[in-house]
C-alpha positions as CSV (number, residue, x, y, z in Angstrom):
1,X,63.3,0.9,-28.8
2,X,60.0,0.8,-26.7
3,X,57.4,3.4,-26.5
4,X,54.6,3.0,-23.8
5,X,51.7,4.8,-24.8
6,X,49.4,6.2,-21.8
7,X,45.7,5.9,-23.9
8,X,42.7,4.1,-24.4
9,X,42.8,1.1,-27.1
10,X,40.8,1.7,-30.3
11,X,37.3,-0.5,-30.7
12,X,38.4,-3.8,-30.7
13,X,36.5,-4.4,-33.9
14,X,38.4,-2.0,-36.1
15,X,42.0,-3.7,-36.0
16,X,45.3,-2.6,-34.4
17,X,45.5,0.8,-32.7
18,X,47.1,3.2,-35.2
19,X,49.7,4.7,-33.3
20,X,51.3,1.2,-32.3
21,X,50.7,0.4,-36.0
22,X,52.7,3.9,-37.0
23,X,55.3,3.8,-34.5
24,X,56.1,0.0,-35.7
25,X,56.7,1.4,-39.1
26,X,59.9,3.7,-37.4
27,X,60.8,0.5,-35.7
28,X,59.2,1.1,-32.3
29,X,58.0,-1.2,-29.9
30,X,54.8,0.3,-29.0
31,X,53.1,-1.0,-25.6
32,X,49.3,0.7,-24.6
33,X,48.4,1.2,-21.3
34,X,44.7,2.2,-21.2
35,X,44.4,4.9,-18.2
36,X,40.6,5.9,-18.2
37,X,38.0,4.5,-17.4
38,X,34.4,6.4,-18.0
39,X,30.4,6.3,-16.9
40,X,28.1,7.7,-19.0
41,X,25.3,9.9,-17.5
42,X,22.1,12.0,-18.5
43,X,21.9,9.8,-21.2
44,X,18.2,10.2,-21.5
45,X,18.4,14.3,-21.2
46,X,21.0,13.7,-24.0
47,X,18.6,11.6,-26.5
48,X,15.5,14.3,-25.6
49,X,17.8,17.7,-26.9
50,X,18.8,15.3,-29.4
51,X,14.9,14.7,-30.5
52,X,14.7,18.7,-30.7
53,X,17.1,20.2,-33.5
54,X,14.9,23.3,-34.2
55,X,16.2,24.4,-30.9
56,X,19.5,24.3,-31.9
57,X,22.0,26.1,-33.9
58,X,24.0,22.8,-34.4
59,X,26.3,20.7,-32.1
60,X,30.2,20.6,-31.0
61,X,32.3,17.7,-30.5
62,X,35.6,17.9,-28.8
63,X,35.7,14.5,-27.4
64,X,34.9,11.1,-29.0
65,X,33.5,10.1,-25.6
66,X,30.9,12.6,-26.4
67,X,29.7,10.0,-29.4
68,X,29.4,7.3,-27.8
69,X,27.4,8.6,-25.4
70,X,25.3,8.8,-28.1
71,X,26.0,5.7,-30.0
72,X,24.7,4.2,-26.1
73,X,21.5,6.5,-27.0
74,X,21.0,4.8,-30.4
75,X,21.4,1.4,-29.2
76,X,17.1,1.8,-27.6
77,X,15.4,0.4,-31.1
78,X,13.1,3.8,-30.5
79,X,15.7,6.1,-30.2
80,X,17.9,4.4,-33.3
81,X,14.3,4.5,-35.5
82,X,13.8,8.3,-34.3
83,X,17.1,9.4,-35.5
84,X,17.2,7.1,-39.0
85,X,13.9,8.5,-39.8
86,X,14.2,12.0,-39.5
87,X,16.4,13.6,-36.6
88,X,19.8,12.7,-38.4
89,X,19.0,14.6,-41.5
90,X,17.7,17.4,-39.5
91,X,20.9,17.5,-37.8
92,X,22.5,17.1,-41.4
93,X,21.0,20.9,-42.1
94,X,23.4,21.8,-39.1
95,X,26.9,21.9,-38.1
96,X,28.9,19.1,-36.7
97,X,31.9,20.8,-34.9
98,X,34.6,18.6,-34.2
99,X,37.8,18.7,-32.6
100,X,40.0,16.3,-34.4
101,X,40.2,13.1,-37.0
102,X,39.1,10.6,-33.8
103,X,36.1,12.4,-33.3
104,X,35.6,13.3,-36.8
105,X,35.3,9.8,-37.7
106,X,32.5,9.0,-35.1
107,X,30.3,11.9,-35.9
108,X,30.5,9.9,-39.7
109,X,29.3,7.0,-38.2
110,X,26.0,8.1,-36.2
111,X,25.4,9.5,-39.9
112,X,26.4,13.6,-39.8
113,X,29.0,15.4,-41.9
114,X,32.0,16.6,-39.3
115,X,33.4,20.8,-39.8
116,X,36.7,22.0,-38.5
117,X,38.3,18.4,-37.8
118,X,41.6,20.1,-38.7
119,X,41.4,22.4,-35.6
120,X,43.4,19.7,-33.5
121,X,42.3,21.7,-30.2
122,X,39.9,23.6,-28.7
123,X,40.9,26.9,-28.5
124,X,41.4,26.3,-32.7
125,X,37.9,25.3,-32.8
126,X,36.6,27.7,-30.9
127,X,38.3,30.2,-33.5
128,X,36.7,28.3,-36.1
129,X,33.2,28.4,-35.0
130,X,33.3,32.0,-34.2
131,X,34.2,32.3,-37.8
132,X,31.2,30.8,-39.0
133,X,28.5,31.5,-36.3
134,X,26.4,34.7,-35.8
135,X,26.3,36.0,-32.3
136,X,22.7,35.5,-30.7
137,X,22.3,32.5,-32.8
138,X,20.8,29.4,-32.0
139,X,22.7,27.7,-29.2
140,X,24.8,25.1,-29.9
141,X,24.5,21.6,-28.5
142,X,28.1,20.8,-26.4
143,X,27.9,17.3,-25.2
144,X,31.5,16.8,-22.6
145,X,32.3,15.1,-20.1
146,X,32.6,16.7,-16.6
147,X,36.7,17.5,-16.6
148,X,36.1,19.5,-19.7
149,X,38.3,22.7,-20.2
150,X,36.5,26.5,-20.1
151,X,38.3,27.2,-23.4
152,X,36.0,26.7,-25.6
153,X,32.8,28.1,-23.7
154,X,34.5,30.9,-22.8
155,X,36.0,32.3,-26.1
156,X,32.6,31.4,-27.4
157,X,30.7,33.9,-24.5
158,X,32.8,36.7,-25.6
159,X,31.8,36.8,-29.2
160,X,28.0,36.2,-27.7
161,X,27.7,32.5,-29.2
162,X,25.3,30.6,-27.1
163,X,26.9,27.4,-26.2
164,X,24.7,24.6,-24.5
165,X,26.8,22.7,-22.3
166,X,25.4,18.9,-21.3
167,X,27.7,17.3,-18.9
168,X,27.5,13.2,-20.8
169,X,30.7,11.2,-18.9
170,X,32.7,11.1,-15.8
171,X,36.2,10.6,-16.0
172,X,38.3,8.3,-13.3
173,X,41.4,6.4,-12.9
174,X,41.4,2.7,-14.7
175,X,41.1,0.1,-12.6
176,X,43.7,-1.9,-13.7
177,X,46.1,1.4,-14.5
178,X,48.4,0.8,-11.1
179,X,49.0,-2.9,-11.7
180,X,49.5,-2.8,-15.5
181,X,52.3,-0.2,-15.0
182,X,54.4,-2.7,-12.4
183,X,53.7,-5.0,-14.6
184,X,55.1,-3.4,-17.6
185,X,58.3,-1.5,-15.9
186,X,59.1,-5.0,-14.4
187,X,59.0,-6.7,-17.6
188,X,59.9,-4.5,-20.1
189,X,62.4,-2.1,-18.2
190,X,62.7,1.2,-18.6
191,X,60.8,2.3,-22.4
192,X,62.7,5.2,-24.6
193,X,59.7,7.1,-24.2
194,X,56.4,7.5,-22.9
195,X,53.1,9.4,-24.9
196,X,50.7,11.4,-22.4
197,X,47.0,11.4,-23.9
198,X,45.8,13.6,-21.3
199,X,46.0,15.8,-18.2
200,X,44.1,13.1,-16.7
201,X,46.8,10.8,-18.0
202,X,49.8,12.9,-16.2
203,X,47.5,13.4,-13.6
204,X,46.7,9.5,-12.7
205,X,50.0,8.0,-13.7
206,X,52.9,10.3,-12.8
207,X,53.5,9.2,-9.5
208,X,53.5,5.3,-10.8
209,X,55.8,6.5,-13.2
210,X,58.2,8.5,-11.4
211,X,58.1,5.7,-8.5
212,X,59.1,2.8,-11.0
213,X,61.6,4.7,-12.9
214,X,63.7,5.8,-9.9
215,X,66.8,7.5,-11.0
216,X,66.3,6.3,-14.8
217,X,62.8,8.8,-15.1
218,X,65.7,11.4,-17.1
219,X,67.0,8.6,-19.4
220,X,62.9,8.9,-20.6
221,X,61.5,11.1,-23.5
222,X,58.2,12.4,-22.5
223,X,55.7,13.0,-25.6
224,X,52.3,14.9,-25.3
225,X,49.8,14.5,-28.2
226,X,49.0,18.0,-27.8
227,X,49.2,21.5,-25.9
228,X,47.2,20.8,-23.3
229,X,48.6,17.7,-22.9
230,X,52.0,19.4,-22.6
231,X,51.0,21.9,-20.4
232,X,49.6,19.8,-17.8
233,X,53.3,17.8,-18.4
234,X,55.0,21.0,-17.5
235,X,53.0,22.3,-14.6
236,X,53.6,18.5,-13.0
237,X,56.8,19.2,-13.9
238,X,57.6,16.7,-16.5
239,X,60.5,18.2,-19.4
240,X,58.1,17.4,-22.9
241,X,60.7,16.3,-25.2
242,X,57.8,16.4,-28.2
243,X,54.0,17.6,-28.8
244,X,52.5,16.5,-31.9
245,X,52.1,18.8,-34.3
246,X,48.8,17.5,-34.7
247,X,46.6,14.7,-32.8
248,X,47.4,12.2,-34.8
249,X,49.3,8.6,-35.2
250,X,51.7,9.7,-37.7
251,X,52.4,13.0,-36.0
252,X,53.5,11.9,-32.7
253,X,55.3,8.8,-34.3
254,X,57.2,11.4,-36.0
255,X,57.6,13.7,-33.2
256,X,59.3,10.8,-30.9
257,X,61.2,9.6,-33.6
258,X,62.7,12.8,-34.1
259,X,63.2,13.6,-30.0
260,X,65.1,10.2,-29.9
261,X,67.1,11.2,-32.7
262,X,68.4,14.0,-31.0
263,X,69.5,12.3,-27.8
264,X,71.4,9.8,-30.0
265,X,73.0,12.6,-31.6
């Protein structure tokens, strides 16, 4: 059975993306369709809050955009000897808030040590930081892009955490997203199921989708690999057959394999 998968491909360096890799394993045929495309901006404003820690109570992470925004920083030989030399293990002193395992893994690569990577979404994080932060604190750092969600800012205002926000990527529609679609549904057919990454995701492709699939769209189990995800699904109007338990490969293989199950029943 095919699976089209509505996300960005891992680094090209690091192998095959995991969730084709997982959903091979339950037998899938797993096709992915990148749907974003993103510019990075105040990069420069970035790498200067970066060069001050002692103003900062530590930073938060709930996109992996965010770090490479700043692995673009670390590319300036200046910047990259700035941070090797000192700024990274001042940072080290600090927390490194992160969303999920993705981001998680970047935050270990520009050197820092990732907390709350288990949290899977914002408002969990959020919950997690207020746990361990003092109100009237430091501020912490929140590198985002500009379609971020108020979640997380705002559950962090009520309990008086200062929370620096620094706008670091736009998000817009791939170029290519349009034509690889076409070219997919026409020749492919119609897949068992298709993953949603993001409300941008639902937001960019569901009219493709819904245009291609004609009268076979209900034959389709929708996936979401999260609750926002879903939500976004819902209020376009998509039924979410599954939502990951967690934001991960296995998860959502497992989730789709289980959906499918259940219309074969």
């Amino acid at each position: 059975m095919k699976v089209l998968l509505l996300k960005d491909p891992k680094d090209k360096d690091s192998g095959p993306d995991p969730y084709i890799k997982e959903l091979g394993l339950y037998g899938f045929e797993a096709t992915l369709i990148p749907v974003l495309s993103f510019e990075f901006i105040s990069l420069e404003s970035l790498f200067e809050k970066l060069s001050h820690p002692e103003c900062y109570g530590g930073l938060v992470f709930t996109s992996p955009r965010a770090l490479e925004a700043i692995k673009i920083c670390l590319k300036e030989n200046s910047n990259n000897d700035a941070w090797s030399k000192s700024l990274k293990q001042r940072w080290n002193t600090k927390p490194a808030y992160v969303v999920g395992k993705a981001t998680a893994s970047l935050v270990e690569e520009i050197g820092l040590t990732p907390q709350g990577e288990k949290s899977g979404n914002a408002e969990k994080l959020a919950e997690y930081i207020c746990s361990r932060e003092k109100p009237n604190s430091s501020a912490l750092l929140f590198p985002c892009g500009a379609l971020k969600r108020e979640v997380l800012p705002t559950v962090l205002r009520e309990k008086g955490i200062p929370l620096e926000s620094l706008t670091v990527y736009q998000t817009t529609q791939h170029t290519d997203l349009q034509e690889s679609l076409s070219s997919y549904f026409s020749q492919q057919g119609i897949p068992a199921s298709i993953a949603f990454f993001s409300p941008s995701g639902v937001r960019f492709c569901l009219q493709h989708i819904q245009k291609l699939s004609g009268d076979f769209i209900n034959h389709i189990k929708f996936a979401a690999i999260g609750p926002t995800t879903a939500e976004a699904m819902e209020a376009a109007g998509i039924p979410v057959s599954c939502t990951a338990e967690n934001p991960t490969p296995q998860d959502l293989a497992a989730g789709i394999q289980k959906a499918l199950q259940l219309q074969n029943c």
